[in-house]
C-alpha positions in Angstrom: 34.6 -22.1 -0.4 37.7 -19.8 -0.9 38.5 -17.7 2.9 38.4 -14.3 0.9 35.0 -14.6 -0.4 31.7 -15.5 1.1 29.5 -17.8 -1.3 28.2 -16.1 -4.2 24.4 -16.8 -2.9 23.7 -16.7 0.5 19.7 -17.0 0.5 17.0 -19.0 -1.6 15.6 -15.7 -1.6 18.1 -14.3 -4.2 16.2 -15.4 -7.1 14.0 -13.5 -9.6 10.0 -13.3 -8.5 8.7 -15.1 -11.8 11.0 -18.2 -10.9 8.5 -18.5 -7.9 5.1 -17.8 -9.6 6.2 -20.4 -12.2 7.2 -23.4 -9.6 4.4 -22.8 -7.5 1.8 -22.7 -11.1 4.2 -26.3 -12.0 4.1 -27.7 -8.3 0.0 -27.5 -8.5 -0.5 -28.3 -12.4 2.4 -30.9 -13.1 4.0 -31.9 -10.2 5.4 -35.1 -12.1 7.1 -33.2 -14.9 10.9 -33.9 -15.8 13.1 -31.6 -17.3 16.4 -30.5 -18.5 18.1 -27.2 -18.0 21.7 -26.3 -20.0 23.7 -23.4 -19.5 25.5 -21.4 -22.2 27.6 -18.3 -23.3 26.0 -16.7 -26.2 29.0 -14.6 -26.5 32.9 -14.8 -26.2 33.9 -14.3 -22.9 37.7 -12.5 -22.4 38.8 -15.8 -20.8 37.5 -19.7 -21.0 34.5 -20.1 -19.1 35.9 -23.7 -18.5 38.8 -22.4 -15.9 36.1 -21.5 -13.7 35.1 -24.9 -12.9 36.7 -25.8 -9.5 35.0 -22.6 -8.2 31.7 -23.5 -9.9 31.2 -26.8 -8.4 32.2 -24.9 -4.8 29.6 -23.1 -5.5 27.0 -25.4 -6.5 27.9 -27.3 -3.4 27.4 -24.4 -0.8 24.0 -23.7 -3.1 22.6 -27.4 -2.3 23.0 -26.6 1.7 20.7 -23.6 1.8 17.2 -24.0 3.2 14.6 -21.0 3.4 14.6 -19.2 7.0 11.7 -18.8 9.0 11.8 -15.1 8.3 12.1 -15.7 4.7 8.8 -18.2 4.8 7.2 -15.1 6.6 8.2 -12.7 3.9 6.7 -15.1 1.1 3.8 -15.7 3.1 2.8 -12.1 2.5 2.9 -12.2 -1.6 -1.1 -12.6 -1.9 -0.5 -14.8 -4.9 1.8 -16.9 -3.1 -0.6 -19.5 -1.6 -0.2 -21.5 1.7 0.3 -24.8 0.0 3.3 -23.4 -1.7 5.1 -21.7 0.8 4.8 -24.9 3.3 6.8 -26.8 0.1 9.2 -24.1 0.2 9.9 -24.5 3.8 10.7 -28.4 3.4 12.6 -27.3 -0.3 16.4 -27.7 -0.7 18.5 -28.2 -4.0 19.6 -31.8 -4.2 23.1 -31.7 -5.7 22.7 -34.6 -7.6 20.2 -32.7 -9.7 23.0 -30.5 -11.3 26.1 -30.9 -12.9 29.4 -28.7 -14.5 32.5 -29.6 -16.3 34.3 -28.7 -19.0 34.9 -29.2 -22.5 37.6 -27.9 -23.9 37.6 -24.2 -23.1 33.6 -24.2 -22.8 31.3 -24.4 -19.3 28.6 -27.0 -19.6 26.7 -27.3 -16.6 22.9 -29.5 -17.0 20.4 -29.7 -14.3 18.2 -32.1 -14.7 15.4 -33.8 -12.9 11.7 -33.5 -11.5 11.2 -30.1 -12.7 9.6 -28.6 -9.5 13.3 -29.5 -8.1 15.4 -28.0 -10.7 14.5 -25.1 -12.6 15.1 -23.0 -9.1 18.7 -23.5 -10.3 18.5 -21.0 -13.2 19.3 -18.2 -11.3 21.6 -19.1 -9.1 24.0 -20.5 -12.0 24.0 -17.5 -13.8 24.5 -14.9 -10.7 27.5 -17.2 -9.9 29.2 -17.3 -13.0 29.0 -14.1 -13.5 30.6 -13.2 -10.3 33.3 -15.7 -10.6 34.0 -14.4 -14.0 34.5 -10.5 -12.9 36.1 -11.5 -10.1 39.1 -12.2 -12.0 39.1 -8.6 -13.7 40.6 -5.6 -12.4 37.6 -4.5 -9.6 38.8 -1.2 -9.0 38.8 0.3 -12.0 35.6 -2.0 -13.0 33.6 -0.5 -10.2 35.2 3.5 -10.1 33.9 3.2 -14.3 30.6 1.5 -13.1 29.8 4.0 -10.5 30.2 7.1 -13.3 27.8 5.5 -15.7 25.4 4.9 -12.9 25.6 8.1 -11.8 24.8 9.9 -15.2 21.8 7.5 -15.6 20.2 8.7 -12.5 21.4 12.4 -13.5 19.5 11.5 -16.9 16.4 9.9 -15.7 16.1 12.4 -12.5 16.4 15.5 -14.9 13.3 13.9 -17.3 11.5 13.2 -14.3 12.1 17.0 -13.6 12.1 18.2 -17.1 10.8 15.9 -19.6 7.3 15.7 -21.1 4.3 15.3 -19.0 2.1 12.4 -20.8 -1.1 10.6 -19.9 1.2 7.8 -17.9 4.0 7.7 -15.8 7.4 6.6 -16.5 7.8 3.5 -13.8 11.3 1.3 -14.4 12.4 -1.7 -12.6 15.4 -3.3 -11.8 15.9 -6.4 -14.1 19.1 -7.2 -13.5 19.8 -10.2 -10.9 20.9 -12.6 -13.9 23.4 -10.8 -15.3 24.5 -8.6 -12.5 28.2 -7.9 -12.0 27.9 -8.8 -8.5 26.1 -9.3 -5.4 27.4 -6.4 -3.6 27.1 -4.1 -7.0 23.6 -4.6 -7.4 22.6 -3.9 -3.8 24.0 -0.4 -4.7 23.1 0.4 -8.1 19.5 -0.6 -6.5 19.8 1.2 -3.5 21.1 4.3 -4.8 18.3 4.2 -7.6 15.7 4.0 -4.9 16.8 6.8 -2.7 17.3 9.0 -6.4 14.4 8.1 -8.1 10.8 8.0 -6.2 8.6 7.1 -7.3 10.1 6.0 -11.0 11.8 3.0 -9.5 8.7 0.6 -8.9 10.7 -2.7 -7.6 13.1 -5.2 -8.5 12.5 -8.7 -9.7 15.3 -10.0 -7.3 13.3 -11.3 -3.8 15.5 -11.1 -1.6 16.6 -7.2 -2.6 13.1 -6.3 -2.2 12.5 -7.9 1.0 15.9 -6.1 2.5 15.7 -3.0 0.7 11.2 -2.9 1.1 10.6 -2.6 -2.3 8.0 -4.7 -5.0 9.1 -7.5 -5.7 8.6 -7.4 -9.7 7.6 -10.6 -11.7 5.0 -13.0 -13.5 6.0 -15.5 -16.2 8.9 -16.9 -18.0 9.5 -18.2 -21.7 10.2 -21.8 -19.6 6.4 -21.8 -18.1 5.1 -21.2 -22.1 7.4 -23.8 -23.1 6.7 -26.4 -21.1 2.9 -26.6 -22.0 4.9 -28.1 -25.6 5.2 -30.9 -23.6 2.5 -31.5 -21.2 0.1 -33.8 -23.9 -1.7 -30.5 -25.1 -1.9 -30.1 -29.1 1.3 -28.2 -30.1 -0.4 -25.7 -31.9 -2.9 -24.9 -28.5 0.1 -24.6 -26.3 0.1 -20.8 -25.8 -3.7 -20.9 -25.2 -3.3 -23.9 -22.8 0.1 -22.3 -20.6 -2.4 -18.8 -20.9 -5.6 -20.7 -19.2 -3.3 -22.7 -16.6 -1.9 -19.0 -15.7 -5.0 -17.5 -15.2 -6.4 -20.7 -13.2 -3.4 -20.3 -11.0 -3.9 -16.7 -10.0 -7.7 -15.4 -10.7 -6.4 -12.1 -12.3 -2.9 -11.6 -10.1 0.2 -11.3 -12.1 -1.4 -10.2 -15.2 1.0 -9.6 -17.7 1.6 -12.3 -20.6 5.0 -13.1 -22.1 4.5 -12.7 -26.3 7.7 -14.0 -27.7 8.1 -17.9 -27.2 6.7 -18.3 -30.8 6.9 -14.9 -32.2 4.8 -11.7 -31.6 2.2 -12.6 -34.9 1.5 -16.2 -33.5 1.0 -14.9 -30.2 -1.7 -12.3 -31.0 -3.4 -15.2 -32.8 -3.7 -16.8 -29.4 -4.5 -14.4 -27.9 -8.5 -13.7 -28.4 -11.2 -11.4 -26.9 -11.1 -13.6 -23.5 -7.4 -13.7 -23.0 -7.1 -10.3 -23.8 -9.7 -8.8 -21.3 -8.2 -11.2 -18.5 -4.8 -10.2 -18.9 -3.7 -7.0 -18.0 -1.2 -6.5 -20.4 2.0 -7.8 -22.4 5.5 -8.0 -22.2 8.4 -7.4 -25.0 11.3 -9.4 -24.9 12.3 -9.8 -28.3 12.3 -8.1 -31.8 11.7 -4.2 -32.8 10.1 -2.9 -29.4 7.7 -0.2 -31.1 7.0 -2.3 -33.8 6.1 -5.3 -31.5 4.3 -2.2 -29.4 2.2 -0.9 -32.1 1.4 -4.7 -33.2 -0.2 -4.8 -29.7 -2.1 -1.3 -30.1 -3.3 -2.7 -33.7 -5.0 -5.6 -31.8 -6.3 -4.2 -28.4 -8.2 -1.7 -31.2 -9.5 -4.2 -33.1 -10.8 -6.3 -29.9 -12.3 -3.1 -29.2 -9.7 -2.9 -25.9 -9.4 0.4 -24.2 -5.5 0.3 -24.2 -5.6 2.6 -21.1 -6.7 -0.3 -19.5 -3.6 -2.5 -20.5 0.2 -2.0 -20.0 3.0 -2.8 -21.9 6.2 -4.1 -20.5 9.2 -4.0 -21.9 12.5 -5.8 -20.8 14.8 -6.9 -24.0 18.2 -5.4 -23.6 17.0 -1.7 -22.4 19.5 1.2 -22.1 18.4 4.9 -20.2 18.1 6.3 -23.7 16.1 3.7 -25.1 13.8 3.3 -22.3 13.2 7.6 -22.9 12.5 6.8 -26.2 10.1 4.1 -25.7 7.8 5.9 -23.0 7.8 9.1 -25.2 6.5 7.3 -28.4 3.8 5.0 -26.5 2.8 6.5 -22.8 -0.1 8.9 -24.3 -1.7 5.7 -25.8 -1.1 3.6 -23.0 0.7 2.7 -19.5 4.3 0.8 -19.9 6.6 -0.2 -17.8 10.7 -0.8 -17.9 12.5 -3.5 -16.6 16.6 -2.7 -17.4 18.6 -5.8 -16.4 22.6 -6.0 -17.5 22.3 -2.2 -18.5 21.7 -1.6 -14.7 23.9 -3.8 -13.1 26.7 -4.5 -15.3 27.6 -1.5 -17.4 31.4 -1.6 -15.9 33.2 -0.8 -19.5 33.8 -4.3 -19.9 31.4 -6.5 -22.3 29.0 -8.1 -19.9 28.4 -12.0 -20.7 25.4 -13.1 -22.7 24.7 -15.8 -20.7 21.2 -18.2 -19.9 19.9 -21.3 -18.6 17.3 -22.4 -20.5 15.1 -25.7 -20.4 15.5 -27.6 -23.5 13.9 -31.0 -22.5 10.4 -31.8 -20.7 9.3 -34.9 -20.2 11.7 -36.5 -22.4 10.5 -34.0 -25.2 12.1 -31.0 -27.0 11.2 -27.6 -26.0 11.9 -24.3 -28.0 12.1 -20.6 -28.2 11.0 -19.5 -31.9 12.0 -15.6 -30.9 11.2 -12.4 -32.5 15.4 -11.5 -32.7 16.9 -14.5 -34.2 19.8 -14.5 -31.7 17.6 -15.8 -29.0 15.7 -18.5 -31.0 16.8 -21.6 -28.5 16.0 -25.1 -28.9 18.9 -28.1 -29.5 16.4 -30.6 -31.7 16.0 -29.1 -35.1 13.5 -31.4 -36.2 11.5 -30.0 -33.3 12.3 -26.7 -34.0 11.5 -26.9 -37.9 8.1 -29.0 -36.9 7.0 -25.9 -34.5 8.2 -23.1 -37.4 5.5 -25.2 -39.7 2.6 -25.6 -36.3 3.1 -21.6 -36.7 3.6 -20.5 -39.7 6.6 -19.1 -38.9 9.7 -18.6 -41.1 13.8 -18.5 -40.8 16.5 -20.0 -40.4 17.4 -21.6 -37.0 20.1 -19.5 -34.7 
């Protein structure tokens, strides 16, 4: 590790919630599983990702010595849905190095863990919070951080003067920091979430990043992934059950905690398919991470109403690519029908002036199968087998071209 900067992550902790909640729902329901995980740039970054590979590996070595502290345990102990089994695997858990590897080709960053799945899709996180703070590390800081501060400060001017001002409707505006994967830095979103905290009670519910919540006594914010849906392509359930069968296991695993379901691994229209009378009394709600919010939103109106579903009862998260005045929008057109809820990620804690990378980690093999991502915004449509992803297109009736 370089003598001017500390290692990128410093606890297990710093992780999002739903990275837990999955693991422990894989440790108790496939515990054998194998799977592959790949990194990549969606964008193109102002410099070769590749050149950062020396510091990555650093990096991924310093990751592979951490262990979870007693106080940590403690902390995780007192997440009701985190049960005791869990947490005592946690406290024998480190990442095994030989589960993950970087290097370069040409001016492109591959880096693949791959292994018992219960051992390396904790990695997701940590990968992309490092690379991202390698990356900016290289670009000017202080004017980065002097042009970051401004724009936070007028979003908490923003949202503090509709909190103040702005409409009363039948629910509250409640936001969460999002923004752990694609934060600018360690240090940057400690601020952003501190200072939104002390500016905005009670509009800032939590943050999904663990460790933040546990230093700064907030909720930790979470449930489920699109990697938790897609691994139940390739767990010997029918392909076309999948969503039902990752929606029972969820609901086996918690008894009614962590309520809200993840709509997008196949498309909004397939998933309200799935999701009948039973699943949509259990759950307490959905969550957007894809495709034309309101229209996705009034798609889920259209179907608690024709279940008969009071939607005051339900809440509707969303978390795809928010922005203060989108977010304003968003409450003002649905809160009088029904609660929602805001999770703002690189918007939060990278909105330096420079363009933040579009970066992810996504699983792509289980079990020696194919896994895939058929999402409502084209862009995010993930999956490296296009026989697969053609074959699941026809399971669902769902059209267009691959991305």
């Amino acid at each position: 590790m370089d003598l001017l900067h500390p290692p990128v992550i410093s606890s297990l902790l710093e992780t999002d919630l739903y990275k837990f909640t999955m693991l422990q729902a894989m440790l108790h329901q496939f515990p054998a599983n194998q799977a592959r995980y790949e990194f990549v740039c969606r964008n193109t970054p102002q410099y070769p990702l590749s050149t950062l590979l020396s510091e990555v590996n650093r990096e991924l070595d310093a990751l592979c010595t951490l262990r979870f502290t007693e106080e940590e345990l403690d902390y995780l102990r007192g997440l009701r849905y985190l049960k005791s089994d869990f947490v005592d695997f946690l406290a024998i858990f480190q990442l095994q190095r030989r589960f993950i590897s970087a290097w370069a080709e040409g001016e492109t960053l591959r880096i693949v863990a791959q292994g018992p799945q219960v051992h390396v899709m904790l990695f997701e996180i940590y990968v992309l919070a490092i690379v991202n703070e390698l990356y900016f590390r290289r670009i000017d800081q202080t004017g980065l951080l002097a042009e970051g501060q401004r724009r936070l400060d007028k979003k908490i001017e923003v949202l503090a003067q509709f909190q103040e001002q702005g409409p009363k409707l039948a629910n509250s505006l409640d936001i969460s920091d999002f923004g752990l994967r694609r934060r600018f830095s360690g240090a940057w979103q400690e601020q952003v979430v501190r200072k939104a905290a002390a500016a905005l009670p009670p509009m800032l519910k939590g943050t999904s990043n663990v460790y933040l919540a546990k230093k700064l006594s907030l909720v930790p914010i979470g449930t489920m992934a699109h990697e938790y849906l897609q691994t139940f392509q390739a767990v010997g359930v029918q392909l076309r059950n999948f969503q039902k069968a990752a929606l029972d296991g969820w609901v086996r695993e918690y008894r009614g905690d962590l309520g809200i379901a993840l709509t997008d691994v196949v498309g909004m229209d397939a998933f309200l398919r799935d999701f009948d009378l039973f699943e949509a009394k259990l759950f307490d709600g959905l969550r957007h991470d894809s495709g034309d919010p309101i229209e996705w939103g009034e798609k889920a109106l259209a179907h608690y109403a024709k279940l008969r579903i009071n939607p005051q009862t339900k809440r509707l998260v969303f978390s795809d690519g928010l922005t203060i005045p989108k977010v304003l929008e968003l409450y003002q057109h649905f809160a009088n029908r029904i609660p929602v809820a805001f999770g703002i990620g690189t918007n939060l804690t990278n909105d330096m002036g420079v363009t933040p990378l579009n970066i992810v980690m996504k699983l792509t093999l289980c079990n020696g199968q194919p896994t895939a991502k058929l999402s409502d915004s084209p862009g995010k449509t993930f999956c490296e087998d296009q026989t697969f992803l053609a074959y699941l297109r026809q399971v669902f009736n769902e059209q267009g071209p691959a991305a």
